[in-house]
C-alpha positions in Angstrom: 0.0 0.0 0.0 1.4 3.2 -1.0 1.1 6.4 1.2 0.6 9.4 0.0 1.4 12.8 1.9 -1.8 14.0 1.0 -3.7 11.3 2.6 -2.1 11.8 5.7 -5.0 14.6 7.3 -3.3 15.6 10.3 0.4 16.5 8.3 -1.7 17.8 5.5 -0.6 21.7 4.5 -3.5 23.8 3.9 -4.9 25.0 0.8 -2.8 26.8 -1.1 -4.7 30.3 -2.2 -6.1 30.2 -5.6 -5.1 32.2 -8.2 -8.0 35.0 -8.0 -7.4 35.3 -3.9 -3.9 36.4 -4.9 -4.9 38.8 -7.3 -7.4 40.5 -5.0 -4.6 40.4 -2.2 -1.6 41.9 -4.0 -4.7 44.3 -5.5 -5.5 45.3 -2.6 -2.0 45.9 -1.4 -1.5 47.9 -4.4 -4.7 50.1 -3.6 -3.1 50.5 -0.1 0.2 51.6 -1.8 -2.3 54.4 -3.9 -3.3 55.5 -0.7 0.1 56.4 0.9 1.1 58.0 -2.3 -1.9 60.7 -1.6 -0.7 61.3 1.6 0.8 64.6 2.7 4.1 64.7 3.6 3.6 65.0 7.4 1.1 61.9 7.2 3.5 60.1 5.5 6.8 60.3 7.8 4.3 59.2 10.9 3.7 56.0 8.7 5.3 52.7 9.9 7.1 51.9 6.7 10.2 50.7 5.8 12.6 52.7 4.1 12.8 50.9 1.1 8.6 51.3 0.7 8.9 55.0 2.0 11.4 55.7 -0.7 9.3 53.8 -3.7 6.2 56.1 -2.7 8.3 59.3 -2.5 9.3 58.3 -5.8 6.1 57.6 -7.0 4.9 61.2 -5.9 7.5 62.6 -8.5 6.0 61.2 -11.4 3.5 62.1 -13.3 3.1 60.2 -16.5 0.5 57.3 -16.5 2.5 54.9 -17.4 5.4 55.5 -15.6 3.0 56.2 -12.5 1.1 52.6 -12.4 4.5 51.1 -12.7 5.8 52.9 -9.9 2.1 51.8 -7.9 2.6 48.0 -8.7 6.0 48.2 -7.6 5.1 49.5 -4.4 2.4 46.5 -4.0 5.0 44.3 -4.9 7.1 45.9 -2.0 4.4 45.4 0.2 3.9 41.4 -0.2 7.1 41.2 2.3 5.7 44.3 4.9 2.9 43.5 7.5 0.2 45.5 6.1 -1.9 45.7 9.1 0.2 48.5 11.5 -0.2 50.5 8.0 -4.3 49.9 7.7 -4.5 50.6 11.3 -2.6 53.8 11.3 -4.3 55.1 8.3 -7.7 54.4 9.5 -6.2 56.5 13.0 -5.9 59.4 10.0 -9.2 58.8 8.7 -10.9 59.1 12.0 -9.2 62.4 12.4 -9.6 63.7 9.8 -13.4 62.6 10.4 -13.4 64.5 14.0 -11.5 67.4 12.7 -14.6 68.2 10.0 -17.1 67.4 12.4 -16.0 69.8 14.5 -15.7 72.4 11.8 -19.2 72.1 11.0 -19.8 72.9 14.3 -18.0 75.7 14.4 -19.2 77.2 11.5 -23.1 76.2 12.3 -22.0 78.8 15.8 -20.8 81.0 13.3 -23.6 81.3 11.4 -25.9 81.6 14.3 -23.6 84.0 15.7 -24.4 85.9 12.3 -27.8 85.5 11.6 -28.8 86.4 15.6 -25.9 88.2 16.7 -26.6 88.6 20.8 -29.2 86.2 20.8 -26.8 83.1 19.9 -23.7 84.7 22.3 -25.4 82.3 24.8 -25.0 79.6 23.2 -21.3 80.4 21.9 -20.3 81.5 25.4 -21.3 77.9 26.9 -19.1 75.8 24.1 -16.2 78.4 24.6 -16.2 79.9 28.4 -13.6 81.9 28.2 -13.9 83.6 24.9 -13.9 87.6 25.1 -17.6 88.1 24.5 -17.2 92.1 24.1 -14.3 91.2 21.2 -16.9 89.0 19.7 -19.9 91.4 19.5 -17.4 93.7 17.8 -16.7 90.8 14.7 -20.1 90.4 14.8 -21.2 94.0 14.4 -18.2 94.1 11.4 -18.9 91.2 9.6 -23.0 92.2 9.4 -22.2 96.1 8.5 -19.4 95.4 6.1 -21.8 93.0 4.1 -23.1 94.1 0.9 -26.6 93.2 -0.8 -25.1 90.4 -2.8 -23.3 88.5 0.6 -25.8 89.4 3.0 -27.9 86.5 2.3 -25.5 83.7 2.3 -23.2 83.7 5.8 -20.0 82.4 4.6 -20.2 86.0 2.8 -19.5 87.4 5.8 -17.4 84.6 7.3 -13.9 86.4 6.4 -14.4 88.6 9.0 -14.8 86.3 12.3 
């Protein structure tokens, strides 16, 4: 009887990954590499990367044909088949929720604004409770500029007027 190393369950390797599940992996890696291409400079240097994949997406940032460019991207995926992708994904999605935060609070700043605008002393209230110790005398004064130096064109829209406060 002849043994085969396949027959043998509990030694048996697992399945290899097909062809497609490749694909999809080093696409996604190259995706991931697209990614840190678009980030700023300052984003990019608080990356975990090694230097030879921080140097292949510097250099990718530098060129511009289309050509030349995807080349660039699939050797950057190809880097990234020998780097642990998962302390990059985690940092970037760290950026994303940032970068979410940072706009939420924006809006929120510029929804006061607007209120601040639109009611002038009747909104101080609530501007005053999200920031204490703002100078509520210094405030009436942007206010007061921002609604007299409107003209008829601005007045309706606020972020006219926004340049001032």
């Amino acid at each position: 009887m002849t043994i085969h190393p396949s027959d043998d369950i509990e030694g048996a390797a697992p399945e290899e990954k097909s062809k497609s599940q490749l694909k999809r992996e080093m696409t996604a890696l190259q995706e991931l590499g697209e990614v840190l291409v678009a980030l700023s400079a300052h984003e990019l240097e608080r990356m975990p990367l090694p230097e030879k994949l921080y140097d292949a997406v510097i250099a990718a940032r530098a060129i511009s044909q289309r050509g030349a460019r995807k080349r660039q991207l699939q050797y950057i995926g190809r880097i990234m088949r020998d780097v642990d992708a998962e302390p990059i994904r985690e940092r970037l999605a760290e950026l994303q929720s940032r970068s979410r935060q940072s706009a939420s609070r924006l809006h929120h700043l510029e929804r006061l604004r607007d209120r601040l605008l639109e009611f002038g002393d009747e909104a101080m209230g609530e501007v005053l409770e999200v920031f204490p110790t703002a100078d509520r005398t210094h405030l009436r004064q942007l206010t007061r500029e921002a609604g007299g130096s409107s003209t008829s064109t601005n007045r309706h829209t606020p972020h006219g007027r926004c340049s001032v406060i």
